[in-house]
Legacy VTK file of the C-alpha trace (Angstrom):
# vtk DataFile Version 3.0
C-alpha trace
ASCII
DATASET POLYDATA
POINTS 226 float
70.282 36.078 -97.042
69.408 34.246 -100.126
65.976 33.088 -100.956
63.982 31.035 -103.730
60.778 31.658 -105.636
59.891 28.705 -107.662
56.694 29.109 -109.931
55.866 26.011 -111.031
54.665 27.546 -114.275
57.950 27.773 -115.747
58.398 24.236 -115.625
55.061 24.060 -118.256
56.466 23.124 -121.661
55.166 25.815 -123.736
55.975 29.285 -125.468
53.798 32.522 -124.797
51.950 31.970 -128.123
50.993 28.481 -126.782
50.025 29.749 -123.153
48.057 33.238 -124.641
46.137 30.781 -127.017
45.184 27.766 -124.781
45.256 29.205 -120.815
43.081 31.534 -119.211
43.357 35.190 -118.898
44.965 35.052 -114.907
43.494 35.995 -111.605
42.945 34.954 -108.034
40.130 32.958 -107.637
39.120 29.997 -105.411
40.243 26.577 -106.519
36.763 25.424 -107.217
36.600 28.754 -109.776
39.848 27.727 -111.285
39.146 24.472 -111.994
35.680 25.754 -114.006
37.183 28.208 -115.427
40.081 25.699 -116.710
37.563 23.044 -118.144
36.220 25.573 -120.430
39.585 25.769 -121.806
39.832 21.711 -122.046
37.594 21.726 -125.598
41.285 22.277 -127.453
42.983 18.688 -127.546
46.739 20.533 -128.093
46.178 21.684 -124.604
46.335 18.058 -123.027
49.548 17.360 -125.022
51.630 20.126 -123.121
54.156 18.242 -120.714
56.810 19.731 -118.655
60.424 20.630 -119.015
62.185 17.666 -117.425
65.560 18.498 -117.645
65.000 21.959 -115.623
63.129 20.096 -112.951
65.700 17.848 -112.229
67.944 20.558 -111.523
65.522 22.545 -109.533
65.471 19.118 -107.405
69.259 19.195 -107.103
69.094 22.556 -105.834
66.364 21.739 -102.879
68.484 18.065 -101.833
71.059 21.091 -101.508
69.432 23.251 -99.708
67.873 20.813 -96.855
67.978 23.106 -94.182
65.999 25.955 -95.941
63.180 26.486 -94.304
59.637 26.088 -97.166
56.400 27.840 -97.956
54.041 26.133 -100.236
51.145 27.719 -102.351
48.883 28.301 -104.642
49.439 32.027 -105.415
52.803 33.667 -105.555
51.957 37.279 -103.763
52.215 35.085 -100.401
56.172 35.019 -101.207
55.703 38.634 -99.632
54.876 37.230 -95.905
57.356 34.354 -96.198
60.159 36.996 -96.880
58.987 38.740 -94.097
58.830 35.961 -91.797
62.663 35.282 -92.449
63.768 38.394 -92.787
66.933 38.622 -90.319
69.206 41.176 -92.174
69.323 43.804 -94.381
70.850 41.766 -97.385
68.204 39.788 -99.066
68.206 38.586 -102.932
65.252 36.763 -103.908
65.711 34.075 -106.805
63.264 33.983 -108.884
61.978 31.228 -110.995
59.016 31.792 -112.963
57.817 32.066 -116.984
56.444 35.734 -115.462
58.897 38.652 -114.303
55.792 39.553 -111.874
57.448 43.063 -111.798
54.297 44.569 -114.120
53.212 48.158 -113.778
49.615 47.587 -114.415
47.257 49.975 -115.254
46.303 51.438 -112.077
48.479 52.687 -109.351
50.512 50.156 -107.212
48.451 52.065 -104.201
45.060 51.229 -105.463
45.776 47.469 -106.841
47.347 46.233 -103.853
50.081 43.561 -103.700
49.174 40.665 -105.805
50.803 38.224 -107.888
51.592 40.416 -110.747
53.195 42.824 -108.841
54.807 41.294 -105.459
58.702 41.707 -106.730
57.844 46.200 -106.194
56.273 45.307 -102.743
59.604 42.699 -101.744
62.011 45.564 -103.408
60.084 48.586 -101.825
59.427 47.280 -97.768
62.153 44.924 -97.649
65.053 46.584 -99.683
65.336 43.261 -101.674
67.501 41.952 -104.719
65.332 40.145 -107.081
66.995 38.415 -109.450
64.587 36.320 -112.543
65.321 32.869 -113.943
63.533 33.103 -117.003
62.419 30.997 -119.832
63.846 31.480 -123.479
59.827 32.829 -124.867
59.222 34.984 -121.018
57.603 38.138 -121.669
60.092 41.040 -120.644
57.547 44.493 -120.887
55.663 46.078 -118.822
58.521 46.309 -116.312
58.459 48.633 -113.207
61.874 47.913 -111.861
64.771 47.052 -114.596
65.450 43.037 -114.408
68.462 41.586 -113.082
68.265 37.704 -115.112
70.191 34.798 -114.512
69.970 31.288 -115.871
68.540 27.798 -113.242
72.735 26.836 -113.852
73.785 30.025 -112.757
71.931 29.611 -109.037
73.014 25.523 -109.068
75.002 26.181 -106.209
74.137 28.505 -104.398
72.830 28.246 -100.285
69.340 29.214 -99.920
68.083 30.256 -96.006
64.216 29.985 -97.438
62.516 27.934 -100.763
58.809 28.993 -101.414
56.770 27.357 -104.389
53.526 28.030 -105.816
51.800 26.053 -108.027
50.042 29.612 -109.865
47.096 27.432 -110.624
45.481 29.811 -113.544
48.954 29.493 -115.643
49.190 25.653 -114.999
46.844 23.598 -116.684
45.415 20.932 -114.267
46.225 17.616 -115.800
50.224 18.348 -114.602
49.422 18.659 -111.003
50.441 15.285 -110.089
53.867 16.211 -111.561
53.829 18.789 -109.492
52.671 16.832 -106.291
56.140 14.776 -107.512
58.492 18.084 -108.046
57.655 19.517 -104.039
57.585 15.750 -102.788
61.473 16.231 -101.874
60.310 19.231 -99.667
58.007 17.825 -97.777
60.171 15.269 -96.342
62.334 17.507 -94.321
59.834 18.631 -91.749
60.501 22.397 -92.128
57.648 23.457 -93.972
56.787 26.679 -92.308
53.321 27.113 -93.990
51.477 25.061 -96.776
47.729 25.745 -98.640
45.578 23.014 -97.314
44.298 22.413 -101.238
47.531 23.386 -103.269
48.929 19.339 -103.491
44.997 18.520 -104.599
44.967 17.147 -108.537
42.396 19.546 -109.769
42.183 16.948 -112.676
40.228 14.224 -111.316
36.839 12.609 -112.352
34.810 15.444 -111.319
36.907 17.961 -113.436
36.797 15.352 -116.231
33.365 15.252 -116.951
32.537 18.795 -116.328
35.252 18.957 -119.104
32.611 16.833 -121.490
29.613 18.695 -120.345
30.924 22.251 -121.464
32.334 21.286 -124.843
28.591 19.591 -125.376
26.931 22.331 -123.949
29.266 24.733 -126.288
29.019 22.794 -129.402
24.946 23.055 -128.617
LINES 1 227
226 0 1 2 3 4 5 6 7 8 9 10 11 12 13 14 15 16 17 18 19 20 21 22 23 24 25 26 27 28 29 30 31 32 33 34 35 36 37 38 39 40 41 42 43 44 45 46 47 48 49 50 51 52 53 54 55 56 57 58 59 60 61 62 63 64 65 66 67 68 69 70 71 72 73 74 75 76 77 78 79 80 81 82 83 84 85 86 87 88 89 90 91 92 93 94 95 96 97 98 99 100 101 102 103 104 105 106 107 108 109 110 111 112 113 114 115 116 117 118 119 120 121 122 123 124 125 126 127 128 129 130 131 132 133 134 135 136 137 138 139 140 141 142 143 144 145 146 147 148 149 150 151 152 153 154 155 156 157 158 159 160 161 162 163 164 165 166 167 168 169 170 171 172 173 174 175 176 177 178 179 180 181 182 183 184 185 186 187 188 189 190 191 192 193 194 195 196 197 198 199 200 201 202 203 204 205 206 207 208 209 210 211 212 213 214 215 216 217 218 219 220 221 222 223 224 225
């Protein structure tokens, strides 16, 4: 049984010097959080000019018209990719595909006991209870240390073809800045269409960048500059 991961924050057009100097540190934290947390970051004008890798979305799209059948999960943090495998699980030969500027396959600095699954770590937890492949589709500036598992890579060409039985995405809202979520609203669109959308966060299609966000944006930098 083969199944996707798609983080939508490979897709983000920009290298890990880029993302370390403009996004915020990571986390789980309500969307409300996120988005305060992300206008604080909004005071750097490079920030707004990151766009999206086109090219690999197109073929990401190719692969889902492909793969109508598959049945979807939709969210905001990846470590629900955990329950979704779960729910599908039917044999004992998975490989999860996994698309995403992170390897999510970090060691952290506490035990895997004591942190819990989480986003960071949710490829030991799929590997461990489900006796899961995981193979990464990286980008060319992914981080590759910190590893608990050696990393089986492939390239988004490489998986073209191939039959998927389940496609989750998360948008990984704390790695994607918010004025690209109505790309993203565009990049699952395809998805929704086909009616087998097993589960979906009621807020992850939301455009965290609206009017609101905005001018909380101009407040900070004021308040900042004060």
């Amino acid at each position: 049984m083969n199944i996707l991961s798609v983080d939508w924050d490979y897709y983000i057009n920009a290298t890990l010097d880029t993302r370390t100097r403009y996004f915020p540190d990571g986390g789980v934290y309500k969307v409300e959080l996120e988005k305060l947390i992300w206008c604080s970051h909004y005071n750097s004008p490079e920030l707004t000019r990151i766009g999206v890798k086109n090219k690999e979305i197109q073929l990401t799209k190719e692969i889902f018209k492909l793969n109508k059948k598959a049945k979807v999960m939709i969210c905001n943090n990846h470590e629900n990719i955990y329950y979704f495998v779960k729910a599908l699980k039917k044999r004992s030969d998975i490989t999860v595909y996994n698309i995403d500027f992170h390897h999510d396959n970090y060691k952290g600095r506490q035990s895997l006991d004591i942190r819990g699954l989480n986003s960071g770590n949710w490829v030991y937890y799929v590997k461990k209870d489900f006796n899961a492949d995981t193979v990464w589709i990286k980008t060319k500036t992914s981080d590759v240390k910190n590893v608990i598992y050696d990393l089986k890579v492939c390239s988004l060409n490489d998986i073209s073809t191939l039959r998927f039985d389940g496609i989750f995405v998360c948008k990984s809202g704390l790695w994607s800045p918010p004025h690209l979520d109505k790309k993203f609203l565009k990049f699952v669109e395809a998805l929704l269409k086909e009616n087998n959308v097993l589960y979906m966060d009621n807020d992850v299609l939301d455009d965290r960048y609206d009017f609101e966000f905005k001018n909380n944006v101009v407040y900070i930098n004021c308040f900042m500059k004060k």
